[in-house]
N, C-alpha and C positions, 0 to 999 in steps of 0.2 A: 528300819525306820525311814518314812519319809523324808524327801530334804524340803524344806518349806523354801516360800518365796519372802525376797525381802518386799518390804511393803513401800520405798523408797523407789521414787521413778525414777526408769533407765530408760536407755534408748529399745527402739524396735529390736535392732538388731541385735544390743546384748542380750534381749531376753532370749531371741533364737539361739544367741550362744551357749546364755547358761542351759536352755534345755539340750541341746545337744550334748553337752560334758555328761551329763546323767549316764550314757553309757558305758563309759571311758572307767565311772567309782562306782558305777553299782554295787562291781560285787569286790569287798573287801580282800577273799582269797584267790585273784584273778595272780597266777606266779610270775616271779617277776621274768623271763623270759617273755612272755606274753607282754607288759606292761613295755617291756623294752621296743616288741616290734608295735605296737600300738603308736609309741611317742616318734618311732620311726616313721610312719606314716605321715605325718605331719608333713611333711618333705616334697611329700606328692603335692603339696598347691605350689602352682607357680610363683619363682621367688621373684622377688621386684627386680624392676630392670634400671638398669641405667647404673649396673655396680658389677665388680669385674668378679669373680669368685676362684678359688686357689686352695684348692688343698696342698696340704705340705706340714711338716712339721716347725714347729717354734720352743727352742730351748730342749730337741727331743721328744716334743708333745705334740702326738697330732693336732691339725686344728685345720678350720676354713678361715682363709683370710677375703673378706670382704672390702675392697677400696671403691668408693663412688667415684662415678666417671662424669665429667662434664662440670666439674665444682672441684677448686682448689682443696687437696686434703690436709689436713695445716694439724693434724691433732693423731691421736691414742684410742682408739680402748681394748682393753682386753675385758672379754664378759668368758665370766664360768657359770655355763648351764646350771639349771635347778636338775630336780628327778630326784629328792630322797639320796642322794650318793650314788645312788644302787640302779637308777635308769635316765636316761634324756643322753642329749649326743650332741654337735653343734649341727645337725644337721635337722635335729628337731626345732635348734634354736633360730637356725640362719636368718631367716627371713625376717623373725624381730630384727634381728641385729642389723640388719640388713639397713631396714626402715631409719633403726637410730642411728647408722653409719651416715647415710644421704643428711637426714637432718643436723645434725651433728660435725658434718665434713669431716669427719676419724674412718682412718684404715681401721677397722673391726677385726680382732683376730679373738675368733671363739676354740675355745681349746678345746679338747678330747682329753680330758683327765679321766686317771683309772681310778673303775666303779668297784666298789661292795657287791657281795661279802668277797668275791675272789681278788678284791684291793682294799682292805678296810682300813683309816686309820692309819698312820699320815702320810697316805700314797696320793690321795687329793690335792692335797695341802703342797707336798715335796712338788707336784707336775706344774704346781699353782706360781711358786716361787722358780721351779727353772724357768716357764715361759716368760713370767715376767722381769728377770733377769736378761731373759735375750732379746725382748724388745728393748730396753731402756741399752744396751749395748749400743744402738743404733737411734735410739730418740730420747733428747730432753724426756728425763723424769716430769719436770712439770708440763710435760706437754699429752701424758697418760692420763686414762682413767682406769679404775678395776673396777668392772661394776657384774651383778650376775643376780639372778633368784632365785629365792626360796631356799635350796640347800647351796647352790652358788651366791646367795647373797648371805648366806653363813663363811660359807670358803669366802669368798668377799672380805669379810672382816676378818677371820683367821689368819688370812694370805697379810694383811696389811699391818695387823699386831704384830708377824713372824719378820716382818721385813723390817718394824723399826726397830724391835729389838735383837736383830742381827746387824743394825745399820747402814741397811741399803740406804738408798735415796726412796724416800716415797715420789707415788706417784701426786698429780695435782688433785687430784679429785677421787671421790668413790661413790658407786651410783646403786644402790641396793633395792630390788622389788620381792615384796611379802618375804623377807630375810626367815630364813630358820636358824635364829638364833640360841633357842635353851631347848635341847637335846631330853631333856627331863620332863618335859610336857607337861611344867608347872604353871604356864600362864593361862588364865580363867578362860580367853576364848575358846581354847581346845576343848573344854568344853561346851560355851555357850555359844559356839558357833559352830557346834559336831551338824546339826540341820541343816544350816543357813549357806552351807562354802560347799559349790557341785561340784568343785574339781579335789578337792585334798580331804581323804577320807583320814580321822582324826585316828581313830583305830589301827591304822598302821603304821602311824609314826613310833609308838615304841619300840616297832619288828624291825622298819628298818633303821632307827638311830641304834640298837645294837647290832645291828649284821653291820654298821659302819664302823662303832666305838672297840668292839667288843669288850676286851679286857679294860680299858680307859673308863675311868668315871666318867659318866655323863653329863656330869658339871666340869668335869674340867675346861677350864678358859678358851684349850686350844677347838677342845669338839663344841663346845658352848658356848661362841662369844660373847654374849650376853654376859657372861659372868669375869671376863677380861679385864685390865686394864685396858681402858681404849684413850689414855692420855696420849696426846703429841700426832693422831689421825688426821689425813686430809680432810677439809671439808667431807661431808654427805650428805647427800639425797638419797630418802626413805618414801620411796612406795608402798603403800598399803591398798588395803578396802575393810570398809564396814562388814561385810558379811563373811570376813574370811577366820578359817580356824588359828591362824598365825599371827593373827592382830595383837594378843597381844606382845609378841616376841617383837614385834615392830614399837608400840608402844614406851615398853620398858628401856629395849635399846637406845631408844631418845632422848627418852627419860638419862639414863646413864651416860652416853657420851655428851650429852651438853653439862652433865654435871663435873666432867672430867673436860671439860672444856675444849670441847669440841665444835664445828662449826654444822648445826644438821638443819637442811632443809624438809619438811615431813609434811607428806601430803596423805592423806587417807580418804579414799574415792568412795562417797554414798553411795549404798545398792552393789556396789562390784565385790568379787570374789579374787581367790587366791590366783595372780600372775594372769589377771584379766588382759594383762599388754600383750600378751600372746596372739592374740585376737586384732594384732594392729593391722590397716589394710581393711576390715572387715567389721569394725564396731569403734563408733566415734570415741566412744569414752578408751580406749585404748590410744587410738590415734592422739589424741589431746596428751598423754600421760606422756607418751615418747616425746611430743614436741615438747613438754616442760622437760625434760631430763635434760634433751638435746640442748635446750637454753643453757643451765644449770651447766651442762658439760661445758659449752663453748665459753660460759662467763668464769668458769675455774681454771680452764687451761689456756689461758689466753695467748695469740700467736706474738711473740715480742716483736717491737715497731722497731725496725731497722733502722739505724743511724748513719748509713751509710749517703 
């Protein structure tokens, strides 16, 4: 099937983007080996300057840490890549992160959590909660965010239900784009938006939510947050787009944490597709998205005014 075009004007350059994604999902049974060095390629464009980069481990978990150079860093975040569980790396991610570490003034520390099927289920979740155990060792809780997408804006919420009801300290804030929230692929856009979204082929979300869950219902709270208790959550910011197959796992989750009273800022981008901010540096509607988060970040974790 063809993927149609939204009929919603975008910028020049997102169109060149979304044609470009065309080759990346063409073809549904591309293995995930292959899908891995794909996202890996990513890497190959130059990362933004003026920010120091460091691989190393955090809490035992690989990761690149990101601090911006030339601007006080006064803040948090830990971001967990998207890829389905099963592929993306930080190094596919860095250069987002990158972007929202400068904007934002936060040391970025993007994690290397272990992927599906040779890690399914709750090996994600367990790397999600050491690293961010080992940051907050060394920084105000409220001075954190956990923010990630797609299947890291699922870990996202996973990680942040697992920590209050273990009773960590939450972080200040959580920053979620196109969240894969219900593992069941029961929200209508997986459907009505299997045409319209050039990056995330709908077709393979059920292959890989079981090489993740396996034996776990797919509704369970922990692989599903959508379906969680998400009472007593920091603040959120909910990235979306209109033509994306995840919309509505964004949607509903809204819908639910503000009903369990929760504080969510929710933005949903005309015309753009699933984790369109990837494209930051290179397509304005991107660009914009990060600076709103980076607001959102800086107005949640705010630096306390010394009394001294």
């Amino acid at each position: 099937m063809g993927r149609a075009t939204s009929t919603t004007k975008i910028s020049k350059r997102a169109r060149l983007a979304r044609r470009s994604l065309g080759q990346f999902v063409e073809d549904p049974d591309v293995p995930i080996e292959k899908r891995r060095e794909l996202m890996e390629r990513i890497d190959k464009a130059p990362r933004p300057r003026k920010v120091d980069y460091v691989d190393t481990t955090v809490g035992g978990v690989p990761s690149i840490v990101a601090t911006p150079t030339g601007v006080p860093v006064e803040r948090e975040v830990m971001y967990i890549h998207g890829g389905g569980y099963v592929v993306g790396s930080p190094k596919s991610h860095i250069a987002m992160c990158a972007r929202l570490a400068r904007l934002a003034r936060a040391r970025t520390t993007v994690i290397d959590y272990r992927l599906a099927p040779e890690h399914p289920y709750p090996a994600a979740i367990d790397d999600c909660l050491s690293a961010y155990r080992s940051i907050i060792a060394d920084t105000d809780p409220s001075l954190v965010t956990i923010a990630g997408d797609s299947a890291g804006g699922g870990a996202t919420l996973a990680t942040l239900c697992a920590l209050r009801d273990a009773d960590v300290p939450l972080p200040g804030a959580g920053y979620v784009i196109s969240p894969w929230t219900d593992l069941t692929a029961s929200g209508e856009t997986v459907q009505t938006r299997a045409a319209s979204d050039p990056l995330i082929d709908a077709g393979w979300l059920s292959d890989i939510a079981t090489q993740y869950a396996v034996d776990v219902p797919l509704d369970h709270p922990a692989v599903s947050p959508l379906f969680a208790d998400l009472s007593g959550l920091p603040p959120l910011l909910v990235q979306t787009a209109s033509e994306e197959v995840l919309l509505s796992d964004s949607t509903r989750l809204v819908e639910r944490a503000r009903d369990a009273g929760v504080s969510v800022d929710f933005d949903v981008r005309d015309g753009m597709w699933h984790v369109y901010q990837i494209f930051a540096g290179m397509v304005p509607e991107a660009d914009d998205a990060l600076i709103e988060a980076a607001a959102f970040i800086r107005a949640k974790t705010p630096v306390p005014v010394s009394t001294g």
